[in-house]
Steps between C-alpha positions, in 0.01 A plus 500: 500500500612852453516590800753211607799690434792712645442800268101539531375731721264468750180706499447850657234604722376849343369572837593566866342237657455581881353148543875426476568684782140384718654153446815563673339681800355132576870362542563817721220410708623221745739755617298806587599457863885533449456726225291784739743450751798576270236777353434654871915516565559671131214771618582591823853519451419728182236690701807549767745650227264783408586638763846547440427849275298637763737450786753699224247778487453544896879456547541776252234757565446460867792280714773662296428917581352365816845304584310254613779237566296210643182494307760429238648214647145398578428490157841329410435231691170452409595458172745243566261308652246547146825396309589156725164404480471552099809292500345256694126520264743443218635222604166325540358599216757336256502201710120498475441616153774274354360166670150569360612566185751199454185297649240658266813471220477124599160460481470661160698248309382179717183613344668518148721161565175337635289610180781422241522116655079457418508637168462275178758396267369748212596813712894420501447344157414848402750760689900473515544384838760829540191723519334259760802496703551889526170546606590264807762654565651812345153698498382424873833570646426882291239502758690452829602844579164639359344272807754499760539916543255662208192447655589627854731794377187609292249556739785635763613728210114626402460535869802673562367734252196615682748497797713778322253690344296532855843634613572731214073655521576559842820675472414680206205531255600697240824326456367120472254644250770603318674183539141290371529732169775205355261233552268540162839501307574181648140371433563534144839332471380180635191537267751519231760258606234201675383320168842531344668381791257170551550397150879513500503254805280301343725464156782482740330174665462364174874574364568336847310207486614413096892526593420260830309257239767496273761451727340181654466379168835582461626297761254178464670477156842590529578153361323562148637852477888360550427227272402697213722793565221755598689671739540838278114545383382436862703768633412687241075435589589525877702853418180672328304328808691655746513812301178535460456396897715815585346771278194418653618506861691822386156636368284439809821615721470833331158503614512421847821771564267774275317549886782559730689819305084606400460505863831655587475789282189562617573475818798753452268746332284504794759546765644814325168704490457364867841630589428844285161571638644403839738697533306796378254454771739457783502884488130534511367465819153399396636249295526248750829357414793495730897323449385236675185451329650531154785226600265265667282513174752473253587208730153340443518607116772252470328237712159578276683399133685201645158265574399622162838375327463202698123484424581504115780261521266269642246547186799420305523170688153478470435502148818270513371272706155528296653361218657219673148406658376453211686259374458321850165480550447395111676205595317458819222533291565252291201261434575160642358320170522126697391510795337303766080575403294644808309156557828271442528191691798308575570143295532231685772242487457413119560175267581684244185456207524850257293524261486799257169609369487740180781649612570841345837777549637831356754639625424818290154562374421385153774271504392117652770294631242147590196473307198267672815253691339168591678250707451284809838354691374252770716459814800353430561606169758635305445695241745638209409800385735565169466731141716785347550772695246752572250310441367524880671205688664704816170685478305194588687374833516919603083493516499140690723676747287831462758758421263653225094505507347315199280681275219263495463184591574289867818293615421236788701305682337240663162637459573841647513797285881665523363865462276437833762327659778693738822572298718403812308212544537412144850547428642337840364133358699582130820465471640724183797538328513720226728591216658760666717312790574745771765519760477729804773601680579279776590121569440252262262359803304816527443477116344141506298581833357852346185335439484312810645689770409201791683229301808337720841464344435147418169570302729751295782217477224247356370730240824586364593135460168396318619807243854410492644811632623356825865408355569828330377687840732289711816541260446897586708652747224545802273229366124573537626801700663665194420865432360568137476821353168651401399319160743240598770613314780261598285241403452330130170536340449129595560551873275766533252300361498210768551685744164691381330118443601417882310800591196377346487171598535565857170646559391170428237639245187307378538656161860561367569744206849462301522769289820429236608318810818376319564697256885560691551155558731304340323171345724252748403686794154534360503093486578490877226773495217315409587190703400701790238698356313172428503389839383874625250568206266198644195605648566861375340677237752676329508746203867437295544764224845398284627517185742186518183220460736244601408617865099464469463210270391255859235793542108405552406851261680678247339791367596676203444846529519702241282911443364485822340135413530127576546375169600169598517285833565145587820267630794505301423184293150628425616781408767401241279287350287795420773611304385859583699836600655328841614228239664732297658692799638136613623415189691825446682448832614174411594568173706779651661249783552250219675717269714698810893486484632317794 
């Protein structure tokens, strides 16, 4: 799809969406307690400093001619004591604010992490998992500071505000009127700058989230790039990528520092008629303004300007953080298209009977994958499933295990209907391995006892024997106890594909599905293979897509599929003597084996 690549972007909201913003306040919620205490310290602390300009203005005006020596020290000590106890409100603010955020931080992306682990196969079919992954990561850590100190030095900063300009009224009316008269100016700036500013974050997310994507990709395929010397024209891509990542940061940079010298100036061009006027009316005595008065308000001047710069740096952080949230709660959002339904019951221990009935799937509208499927495989069986590729035979085993919804049509196992059924409930009596054979990090044991986390050591021992991969595990260094790599890259193609067959087999599943099971194996240790594989495969019902048909030909049901239909079915004798498509695909193979070079 288009959208599955590095160098798409992602769609922009046209809109500021406050419900963006309503959303986070319910993460913010579980902490109103710590968050009003941490508010109450910030206030009364700022409320304290006010004072500071007005002890100036007494000191000056009255103490000062009056040589008044100790209601100045009274007033020196005094505020010492305001400044050790700001120190002190300080203190317990950051320790406050920064342990709510982190936790709301936390919260944010378990949410995310939790979502991502219930969504289908389709939605990281369709998306570079680079853009996923910065989401997780990159764009909720954007958030921290916003959480830990923005909200509470907001509100402290608006009240401050009122704080000052209570202050400022009461020292002087004509003055902070004066001072108000840069405030429309402002308005009109962050009119100007607001939409502009929002939409450069938002590219910048975007450029952010492509060069992330690409560099994952990067990285998963390092191998194919050295092997076909790509190494030139993917720096090349991942140069305009990052170029393009840093004119847009550069563009919504020059955004977010347009406020601070707006505000400056402004603030400058206040102070000097302040200062002119002042000083005028210092020598008119109806005038009301005194030295003192004049210093403690240009005092309060400064104070009034800085909650505004602060005030607009937060906006910038805002419509930063906007941006971000976006892109956070669209994956939150995410429709869960297989899911559990609201009357689902859980299956009991099953037998293992599926049957598919008209069975119909698209994976894109308009274009069907199976067309009216009709099988039954009673308990037991096992059934082949084999035809060229893409003609819907890993599509088939995903919808007995559920991963996608069918169209139309019902799969039961034993009766039950799968789409009523619980998934865990489901999936915990299936044992799956598919194409892809993955390898966490870890221990070689931890990888065989993913599925099954209560199995003992000796379980995990037994089902690496019946799979052969007991001897090459014990001729590594630490045994069972050897660290892989993610992907298991230390280990052959081969390896990682018993190791990912013991993992199946020890959930002990009533229905087993071997997708290309051993397509890595090498034929001798596929012989040794199969030896155990009969033994286990008895009283299963298992599901064995392959092309090699040396390794179904003992099964009950092979089905050739081929554009999304059954064209033919039977055992492998039947079949042949058909002398239909699965004849032909035989033959072909063994004319190929026959004529092979030694």
């Amino acid at each position: 799809m288009a959208r599955n690549k590095y160098d798409v972007d992602e769609t922009l909201e046209d809109k500021f969406d406050v419900k963006q913003l309503k959303r986070l306040v319910v993460y913010v919620k579980p902490y109103t307690k710590q968050l009003a205490l941490a508010l109450f310290l910030m206030l009364s602390s700022s409320a304290l400093t006010m004072l500071f300009p007005t002890f100036i203005s007494k000191i000056m005006d009255e103490y000062i001619p009056a040589k008044d020596v100790d209601s100045i020290v009274r007033i020196t000590l005094f505020s010492l004591l305001i400044v050790l106890y700001t120190c002190v409100c300080i203190r317990w603010k950051i320790r406050i604010t920064s342990r709510v955020g982190q936790n709301i931080v936390h919260q944010l992306r378990s949410d995310i992490f939790v979502h991502l682990q219930e969504l289908p196969f389709s939605y990281y079919d369709e998306r570079p998992h680079g853009k996923i992954q910065v989401r997780v990561v990159n764009y909720v850590n954007s958030l921290s500071d916003l959480l830990s100190n923005g909200i509470i030095n907001t509100i402290t900063d608006m009240c401050n505000l009122i704080f000052i300009l209570i202050f400022m009224f009461s020292l002087h009316f004509r003055l902070t009127l004066i001072c108000l008269c840069g405030l429309p100016v402002l308005a009109v700036v962050i009119i100007f700058v607001k939409k502009r500013q929002r939409r450069a974050w938002q590219i910048q997310s975007n450029k952010q989230s492509n060069l992330t994507a690409y560099i994952a990709e990067s990285i998963n395929g390092i191998r194919v790039t050295q092997s076909f010397v790509r190494e030139q024209e993917n720096t090349s891509i991942f140069n305009n990528l990052s170029n393009s990542y840093r004119d847009a940061w550069m563009t919504a940079v020059k955004y977010n520092f347009l406020m601070w010298p707006c505000i400056d100036s402004i603030s400058t061009v206040t102070t000097a008629f302040i200062y002119i006027l002042g000083i005028s009316w210092i020598a008119d005595a109806t005038a009301g303004v005194t030295v003192g008065i004049l210093i403690a308000f240009t005092s309060y001047i400064s104070r009034f300007w800085e909650p505004i710069n602060t005030l607009a740096s937060f906006y910038n952080s805002l419509l930063t953080a906007i941006a971000y949230l976006e892109r956070i709660f669209e994956t939150i959002d995410e429709p869960i298209a297989v899911k559990d339904a609201p009357d689902a019951a859980e299956l009991p221990p099953i037998k293992g009977k599926v049957e598919f009935k008209d069975v119909c799937f698209s994976y894109e509208d308009g274009i069907p994958i199976l067309k009216n499927v009709n099988f039954t495989a009673n308990p037991g069986d096992t059934f082949a499933i084999v035809g060229p590729t893409g003609a819907g035979k890993s599509t088939i085993v995903n919808l007995i295990s559920r991963f996608y919804n069918v169209d139309s049509g019902t799969i039961e196992i034993d009766g039950h209907d799968i789409s009523k059924a619980t998934l865990s409930s489901l999936r915990k009596q299936m044992g799956i391995m598919m194409q892809d054979s993955f390898i966490f990090s870890g221990t070689i044991m931890d990888n065989i006892r993913y599925g099954n986390t209560t199995a003992t050591d000796e379980d995990v021992i037994r089902a690496a024997k019946t799979v052969c991969a007991h001897d090459f595990i014990m001729e590594m260094e630490d045994g069972y106890q050897t660290q892989v790599n993610e992907r298991g890259s230390r280990l052959s193609a081969g390896q990682r594909q018993l190791i990912s067959f013991a993992r199946a087999l020890l959930e002990n599943p009533a229905i087993l599905i071997l997708d290309e099971a051993t397509s890595s194996i090498d034929t001798e240790t596929e012989i040794l293979l199969q030896q155990g594989l009969n033994k286990l495969l008895e009283g299963r019902t298992s599901f064995i897509i392959a092309h090699r048909l040396s390794t179904i030909k003992n099964a009950n049901c092979i089905m050739y599929v081929d554009k999304g239909n059954i064209l033919e079915k039977g055992t492998h004798e039947e079949l042949l003597e058909k002398e239909g498509e699965y004849h032909k695909l035989f033959m072909s193979q063994y004319d190929f084996l026959k004529t092979k070079p030694n």
